[in-house]
VOBA-492500 format. One line per 8 residues: number of its first residue (from 1); their letters; for each residue x, y, z of C-alpha. Coordinates in pm, 1 decimal. Example, Ala and Ser with C-alpha at 12.3 -4.5 7.8 and 13.67 -1.06 7.14 Angstrom:
1> as> 1230.0,-450.0,780.0; 1367.0,-106.0,714.0 .
//
This chain:
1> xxxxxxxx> 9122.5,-1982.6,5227.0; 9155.3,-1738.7,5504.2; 9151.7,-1447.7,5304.3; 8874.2,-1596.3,5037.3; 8651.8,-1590.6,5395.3; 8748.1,-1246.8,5552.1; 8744.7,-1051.1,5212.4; 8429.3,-1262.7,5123.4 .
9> xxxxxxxx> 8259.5,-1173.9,5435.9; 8288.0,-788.9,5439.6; 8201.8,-832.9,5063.1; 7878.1,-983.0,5147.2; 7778.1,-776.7,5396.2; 7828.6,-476.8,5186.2; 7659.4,-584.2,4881.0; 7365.7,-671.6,5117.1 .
17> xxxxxxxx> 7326.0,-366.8,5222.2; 7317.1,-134.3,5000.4; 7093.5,-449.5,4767.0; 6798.7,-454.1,5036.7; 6819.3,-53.1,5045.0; 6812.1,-71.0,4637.8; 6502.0,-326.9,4654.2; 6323.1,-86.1,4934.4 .
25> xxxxxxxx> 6354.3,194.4,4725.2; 6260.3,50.3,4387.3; 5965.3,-82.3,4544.4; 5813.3,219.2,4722.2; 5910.7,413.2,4434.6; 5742.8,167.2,4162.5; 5465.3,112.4,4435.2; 5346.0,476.9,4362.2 .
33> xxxxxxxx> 5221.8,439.0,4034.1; 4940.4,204.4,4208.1; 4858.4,363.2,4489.8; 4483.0,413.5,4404.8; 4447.2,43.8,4266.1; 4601.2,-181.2,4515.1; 4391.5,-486.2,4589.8; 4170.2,-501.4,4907.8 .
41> xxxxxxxx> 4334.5,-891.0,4971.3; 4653.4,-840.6,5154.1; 4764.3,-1200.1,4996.7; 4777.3,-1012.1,4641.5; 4932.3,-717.6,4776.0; 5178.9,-931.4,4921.3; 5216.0,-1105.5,4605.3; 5253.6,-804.1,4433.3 .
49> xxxxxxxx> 5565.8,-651.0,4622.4; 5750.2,-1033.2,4591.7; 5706.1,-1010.1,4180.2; 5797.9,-610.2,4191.0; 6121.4,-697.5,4364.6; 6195.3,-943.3,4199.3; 6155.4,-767.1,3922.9; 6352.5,-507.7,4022.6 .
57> xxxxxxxx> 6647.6,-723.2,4080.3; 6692.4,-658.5,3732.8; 6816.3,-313.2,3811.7; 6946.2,-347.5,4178.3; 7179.5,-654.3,4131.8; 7451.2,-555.2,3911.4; 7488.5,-197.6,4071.6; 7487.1,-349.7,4417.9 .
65> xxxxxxxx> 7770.4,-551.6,4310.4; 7976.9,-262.1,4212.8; 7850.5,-42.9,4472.2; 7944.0,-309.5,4741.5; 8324.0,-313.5,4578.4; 8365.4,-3.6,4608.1; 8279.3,74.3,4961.3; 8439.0,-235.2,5062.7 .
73> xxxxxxxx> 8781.8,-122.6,4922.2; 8745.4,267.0,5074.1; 8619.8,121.5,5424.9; 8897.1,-120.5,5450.8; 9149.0,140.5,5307.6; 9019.4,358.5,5568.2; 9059.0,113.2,5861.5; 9389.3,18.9,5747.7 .
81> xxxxxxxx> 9285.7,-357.9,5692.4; 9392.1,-382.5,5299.7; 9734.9,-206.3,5399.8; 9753.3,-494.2,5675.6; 9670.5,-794.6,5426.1; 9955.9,-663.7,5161.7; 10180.7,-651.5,5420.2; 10172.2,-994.7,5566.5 .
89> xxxxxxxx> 10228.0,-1120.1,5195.3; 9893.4,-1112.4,5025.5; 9903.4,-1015.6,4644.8; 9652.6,-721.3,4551.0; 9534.8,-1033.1,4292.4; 9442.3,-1281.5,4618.4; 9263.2,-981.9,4777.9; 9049.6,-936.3,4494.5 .
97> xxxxxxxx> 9034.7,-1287.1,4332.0; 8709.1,-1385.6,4632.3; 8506.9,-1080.1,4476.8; 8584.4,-1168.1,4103.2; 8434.4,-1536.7,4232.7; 8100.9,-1381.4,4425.3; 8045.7,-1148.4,4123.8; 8089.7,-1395.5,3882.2 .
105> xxxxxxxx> 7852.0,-1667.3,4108.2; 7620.2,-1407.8,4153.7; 7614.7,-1329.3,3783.6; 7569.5,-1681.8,3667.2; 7271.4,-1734.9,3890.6; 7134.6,-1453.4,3723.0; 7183.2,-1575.4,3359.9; 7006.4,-1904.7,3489.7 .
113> xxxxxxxx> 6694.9,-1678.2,3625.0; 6675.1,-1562.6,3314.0; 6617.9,-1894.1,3182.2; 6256.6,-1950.4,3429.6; 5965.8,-1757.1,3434.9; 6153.8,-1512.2,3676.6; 6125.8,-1253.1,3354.8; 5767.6,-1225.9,3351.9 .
121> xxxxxxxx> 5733.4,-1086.3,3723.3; 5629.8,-745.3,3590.6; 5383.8,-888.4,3377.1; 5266.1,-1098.0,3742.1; 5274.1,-761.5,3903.7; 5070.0,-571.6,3680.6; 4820.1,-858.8,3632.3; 4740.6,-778.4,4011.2 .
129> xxxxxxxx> 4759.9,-489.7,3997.7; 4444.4,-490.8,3673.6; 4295.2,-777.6,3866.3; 4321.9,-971.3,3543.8; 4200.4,-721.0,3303.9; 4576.3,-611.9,3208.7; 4580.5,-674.3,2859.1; 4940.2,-722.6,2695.5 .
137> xxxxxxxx> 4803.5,-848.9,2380.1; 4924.1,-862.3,2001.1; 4675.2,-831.2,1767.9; 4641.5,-919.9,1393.4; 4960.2,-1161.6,1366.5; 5031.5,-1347.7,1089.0; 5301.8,-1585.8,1084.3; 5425.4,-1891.9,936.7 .
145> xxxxxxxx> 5507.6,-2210.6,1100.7; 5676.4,-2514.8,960.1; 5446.7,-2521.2,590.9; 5104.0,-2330.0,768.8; 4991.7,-2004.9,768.7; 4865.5,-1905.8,1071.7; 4685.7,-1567.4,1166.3; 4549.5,-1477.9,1539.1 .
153> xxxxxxxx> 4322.1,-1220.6,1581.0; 4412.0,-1147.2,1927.5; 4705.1,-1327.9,2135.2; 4693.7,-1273.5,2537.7; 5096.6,-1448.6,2596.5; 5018.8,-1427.2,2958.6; 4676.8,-1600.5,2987.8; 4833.5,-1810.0,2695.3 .
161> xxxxxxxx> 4495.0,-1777.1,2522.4; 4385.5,-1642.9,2150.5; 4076.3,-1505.9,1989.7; 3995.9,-1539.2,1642.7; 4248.0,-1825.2,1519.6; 4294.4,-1955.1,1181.7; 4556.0,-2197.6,1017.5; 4598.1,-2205.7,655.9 .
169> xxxxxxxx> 4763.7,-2553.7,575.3; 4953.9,-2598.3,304.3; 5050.7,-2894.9,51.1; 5318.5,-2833.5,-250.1; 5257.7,-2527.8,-193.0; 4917.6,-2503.9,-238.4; 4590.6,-2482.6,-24.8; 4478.2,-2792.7,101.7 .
177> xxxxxxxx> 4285.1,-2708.8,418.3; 4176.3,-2412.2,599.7; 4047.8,-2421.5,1013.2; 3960.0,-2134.1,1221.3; 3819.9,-2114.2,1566.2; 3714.2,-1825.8,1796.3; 3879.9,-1949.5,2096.3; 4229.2,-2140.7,2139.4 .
185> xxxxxxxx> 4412.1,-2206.2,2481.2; 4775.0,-2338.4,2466.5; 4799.8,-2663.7,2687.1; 5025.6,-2941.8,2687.9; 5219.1,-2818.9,2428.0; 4927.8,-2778.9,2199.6; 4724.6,-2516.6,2052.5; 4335.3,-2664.8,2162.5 .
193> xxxxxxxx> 4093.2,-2503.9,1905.6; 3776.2,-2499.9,2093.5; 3434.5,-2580.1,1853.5; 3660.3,-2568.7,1562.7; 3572.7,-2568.9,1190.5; 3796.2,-2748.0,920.9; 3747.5,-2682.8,539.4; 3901.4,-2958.2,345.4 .
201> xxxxxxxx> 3944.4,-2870.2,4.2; 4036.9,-3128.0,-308.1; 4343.4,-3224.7,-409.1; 4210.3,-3150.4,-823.1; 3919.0,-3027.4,-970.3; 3735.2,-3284.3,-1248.9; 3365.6,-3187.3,-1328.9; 3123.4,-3336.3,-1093.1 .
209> xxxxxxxx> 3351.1,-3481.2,-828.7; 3350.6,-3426.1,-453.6; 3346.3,-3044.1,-362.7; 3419.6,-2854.0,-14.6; 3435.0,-3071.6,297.9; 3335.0,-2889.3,615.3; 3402.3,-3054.9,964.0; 3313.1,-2958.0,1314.8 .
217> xxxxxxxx> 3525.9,-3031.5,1589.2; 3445.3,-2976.7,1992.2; 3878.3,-2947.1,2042.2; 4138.9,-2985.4,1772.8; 4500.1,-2993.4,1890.5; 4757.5,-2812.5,1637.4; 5066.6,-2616.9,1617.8; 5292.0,-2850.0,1819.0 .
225> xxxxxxxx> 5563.5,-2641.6,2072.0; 5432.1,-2313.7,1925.0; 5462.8,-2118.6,2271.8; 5242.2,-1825.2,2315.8; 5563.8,-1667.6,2460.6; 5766.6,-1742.4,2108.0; 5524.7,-1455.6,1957.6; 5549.3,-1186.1,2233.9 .
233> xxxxxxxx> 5985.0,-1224.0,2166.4; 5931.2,-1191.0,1807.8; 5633.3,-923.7,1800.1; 5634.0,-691.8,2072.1; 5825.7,-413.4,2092.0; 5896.2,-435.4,2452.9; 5862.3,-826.6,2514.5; 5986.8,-1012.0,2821.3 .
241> xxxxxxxx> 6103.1,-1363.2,2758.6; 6310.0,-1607.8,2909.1; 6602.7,-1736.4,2746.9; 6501.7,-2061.8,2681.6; 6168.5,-1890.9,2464.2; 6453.0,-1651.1,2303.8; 6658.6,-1927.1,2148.2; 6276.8,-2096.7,2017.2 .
249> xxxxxxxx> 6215.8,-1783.2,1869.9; 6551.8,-1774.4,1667.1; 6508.1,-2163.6,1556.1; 6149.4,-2054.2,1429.8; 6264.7,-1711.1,1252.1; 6549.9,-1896.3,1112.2; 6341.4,-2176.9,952.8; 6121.8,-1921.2,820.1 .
257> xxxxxxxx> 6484.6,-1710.5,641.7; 6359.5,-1425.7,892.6; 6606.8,-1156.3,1072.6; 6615.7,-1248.8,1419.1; 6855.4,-956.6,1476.7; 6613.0,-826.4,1796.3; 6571.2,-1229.7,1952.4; 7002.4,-1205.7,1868.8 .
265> xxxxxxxx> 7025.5,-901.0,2130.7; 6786.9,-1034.8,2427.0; 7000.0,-1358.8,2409.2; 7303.4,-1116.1,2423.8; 7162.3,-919.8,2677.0; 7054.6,-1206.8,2916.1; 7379.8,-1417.7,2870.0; 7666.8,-1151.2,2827.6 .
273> xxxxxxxx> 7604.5,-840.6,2968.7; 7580.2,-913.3,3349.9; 7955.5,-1007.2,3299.6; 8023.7,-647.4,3314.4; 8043.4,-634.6,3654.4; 8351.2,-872.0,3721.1; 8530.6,-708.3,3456.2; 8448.4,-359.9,3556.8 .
281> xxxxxxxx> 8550.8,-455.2,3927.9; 8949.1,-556.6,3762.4; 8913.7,-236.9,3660.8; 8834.1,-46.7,4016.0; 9095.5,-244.6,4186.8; 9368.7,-154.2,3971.1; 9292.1,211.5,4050.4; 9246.0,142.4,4426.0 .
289> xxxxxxxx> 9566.8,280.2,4609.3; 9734.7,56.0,4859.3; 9757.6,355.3,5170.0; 9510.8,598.0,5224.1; 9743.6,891.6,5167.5; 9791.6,788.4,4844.8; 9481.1,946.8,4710.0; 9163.6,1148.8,4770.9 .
297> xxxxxxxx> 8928.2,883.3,4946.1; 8607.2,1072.4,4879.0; 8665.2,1205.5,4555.1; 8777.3,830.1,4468.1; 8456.6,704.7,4624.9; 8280.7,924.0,4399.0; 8481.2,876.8,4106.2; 8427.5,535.5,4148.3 .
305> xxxxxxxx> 8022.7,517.6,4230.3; 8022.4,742.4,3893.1; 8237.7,469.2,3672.1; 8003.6,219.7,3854.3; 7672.6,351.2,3755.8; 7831.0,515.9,3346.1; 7919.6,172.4,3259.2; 7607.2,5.8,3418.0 .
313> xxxxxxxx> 7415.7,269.8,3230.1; 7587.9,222.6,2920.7; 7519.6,-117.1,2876.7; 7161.3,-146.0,3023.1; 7128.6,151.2,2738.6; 7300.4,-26.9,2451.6; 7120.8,-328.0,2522.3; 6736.0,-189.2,2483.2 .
321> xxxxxxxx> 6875.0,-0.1,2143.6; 6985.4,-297.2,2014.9; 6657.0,-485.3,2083.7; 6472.6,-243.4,1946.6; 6675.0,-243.8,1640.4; 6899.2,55.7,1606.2; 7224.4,-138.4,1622.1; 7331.0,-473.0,1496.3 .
329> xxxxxxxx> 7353.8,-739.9,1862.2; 7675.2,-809.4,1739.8; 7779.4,-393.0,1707.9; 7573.5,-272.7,1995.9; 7642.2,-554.9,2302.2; 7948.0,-766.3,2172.8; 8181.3,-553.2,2079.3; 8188.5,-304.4,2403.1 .
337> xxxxxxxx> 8185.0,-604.2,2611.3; 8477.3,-705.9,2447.6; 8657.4,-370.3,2459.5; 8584.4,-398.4,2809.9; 8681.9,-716.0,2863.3; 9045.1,-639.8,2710.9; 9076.9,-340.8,2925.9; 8972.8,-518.7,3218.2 .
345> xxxxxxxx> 9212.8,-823.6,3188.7; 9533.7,-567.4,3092.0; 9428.9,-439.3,3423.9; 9364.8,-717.1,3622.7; 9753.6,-858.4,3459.3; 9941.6,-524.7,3604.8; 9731.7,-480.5,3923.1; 10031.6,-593.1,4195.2 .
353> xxx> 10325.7,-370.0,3991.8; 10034.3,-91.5,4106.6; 10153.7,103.0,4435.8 .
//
């Protein structure tokens, strides 16, 4: 316990650090691009910089992780404190066993943001930034849904509105009404057709029976659960969804028999990949020498920082080819993860025969 709260402690502090100096930087740097068009209200500007850094966590979290092991190791090789706690009988395992646990914490807090609406800060941010007018929008979709047909003119996923809506229900397979509506908001759960129009046609066709039926509606509630969000995952190229919209995505692509390789690698991508940085730390520890005359400190430093950010890079990389479709999930995310994984756990097993 006592070396869980001194190793802990430094660990903190370090990651800290260098993650607030991260933030600063991603913020003034990203700020930039809206320097002309930053609203007069200093309540949306301040609203702006929360939802940019939070975006930006994204990117400053995982490296601040590694960054923070690896100073943490040279400054305490330096000072002579890791020498000090191997020598009153702690393993090179129980020194780095608090780290694996705060990585691995830290890590699982951020699969679960990536479960809330903390993915669509950069869409927040921009929307100030446009004052309302930034349009991510898909246009001409059709899609299928349970037995209808459904086609939106224009989709606006963040305003969770659509323009030019119509549903073509079907019955054995054949037409048996048709509704369309200018203007649908998703509420409740609900697609609400506002001053919709539904064509009823007959079931058969005899000579002088009942033709068309046309009725007017002021709202009309359809499409049950399908989230405005569901079509940004499966039709944008660049989409941001939470995980929970991901895995609707893949139960409505696989009733449809559609490939739902790209929903497949943002699952993979929020779930798996920020595991890469306790298995990447195994990895730096088992290289860390025990003395500081056993090595180069600053080219190890660097050395390190550079395995830190190549393997970071790597899989940020492999992860936005494989949602954009140039490798299989499976080929592109899983499988170096679990090379890694292997290598990091052979490690990890051999670490205290390491002098």
């Amino acid at each position: 316990m006592m070396v869980f709260r001194f190793v802990g402690y430094y660990y903190l502090k370090y990651v800290l650090i260098i993650f607030c100096a991260l933030e600063m930087f991603f913020i003034s740097i990203d700020s930039l691009k809206y320097v002309d068009k930053f609203p007069d209200s200093a309540n949306l500007a301040i609203l702006f910089f929360v939802y940019d850094g939070l975006y930006a966590l994204n990117y400053t979290l995982p490296i601040s992780l590694l960054l923070g092991l690896v100073i943490f190791y040279i400054s305490m090789i330096k000072s002579n404190q890791y020498t000090a706690l191997l020598a009153i009988g702690f393993s090179k395992k129980a020194v780095l066993k608090p780290i694996l646990i705060i990585s691995l914490l830290f890590s699982l807090a951020y699969i679960g943001l990536n479960a809330t609406p903390f993915v669509y800060a950069q869409e927040k941010a921009e929307a100030i930034i446009y004052q309302g007018n930034f349009s991510n929008t898909t246009e001409d979709l059709l899609v299928k849904y349970g037995q209808d047909y459904v086609y939106f003119g224009k989709i606006y996923p963040i305003l969770q509105k659509a323009q030019n809506i119509k549903v073509f229900q079907l019955k054995n397979n054949l037409l048996s009404s048709f509704t369309q509506a200018d203007t649908a908001y998703f509420e409740n759960g609900y697609w609400v057709l506002q001053n919709a129009s539904i064509a009823t046609l007959p079931q058969n066709f005899p000579l002088g029976s009942k033709g068309l039926e046309i009725q007017h509606l002021q709202e009309l509630k359809i499409l049950k659960g399908f989230r405005p969000k569901v079509l940004d995952t499966i039709y944008q190229n660049k989409p941001s969804v939470s995980i929970v919209d991901a895995i609707q995505s893949i139960l409505i692509l696989k009733n449809q028999n559609a490939g739902s390789e790209k929903v497949r690698a943002m699952l993979y991508s929020f779930i798996f990949i920020p595991f890469f940085v306790p298995l990447t730390a195994m990895i730096i520890a088992y290289y860390t020498p025990s003395l500081a005359r056993y090595g180069n400190l600053a080219l190890l430093s660097f050395e390190f920082i550079v395995i830190s950010l190549v393997i970071w890079g790597l899989f940020f990389a492999l992860g936005k080819l494989s949602i954009s479709g140039l490798f299989l999930p499976e080929i592109g995310i899983l499988m170096p993860l679990i090379i890694l994984g292997f290598a990091a756990f052979w490690h990890f097993g051999k670490i205290n025969n390491r002098t």
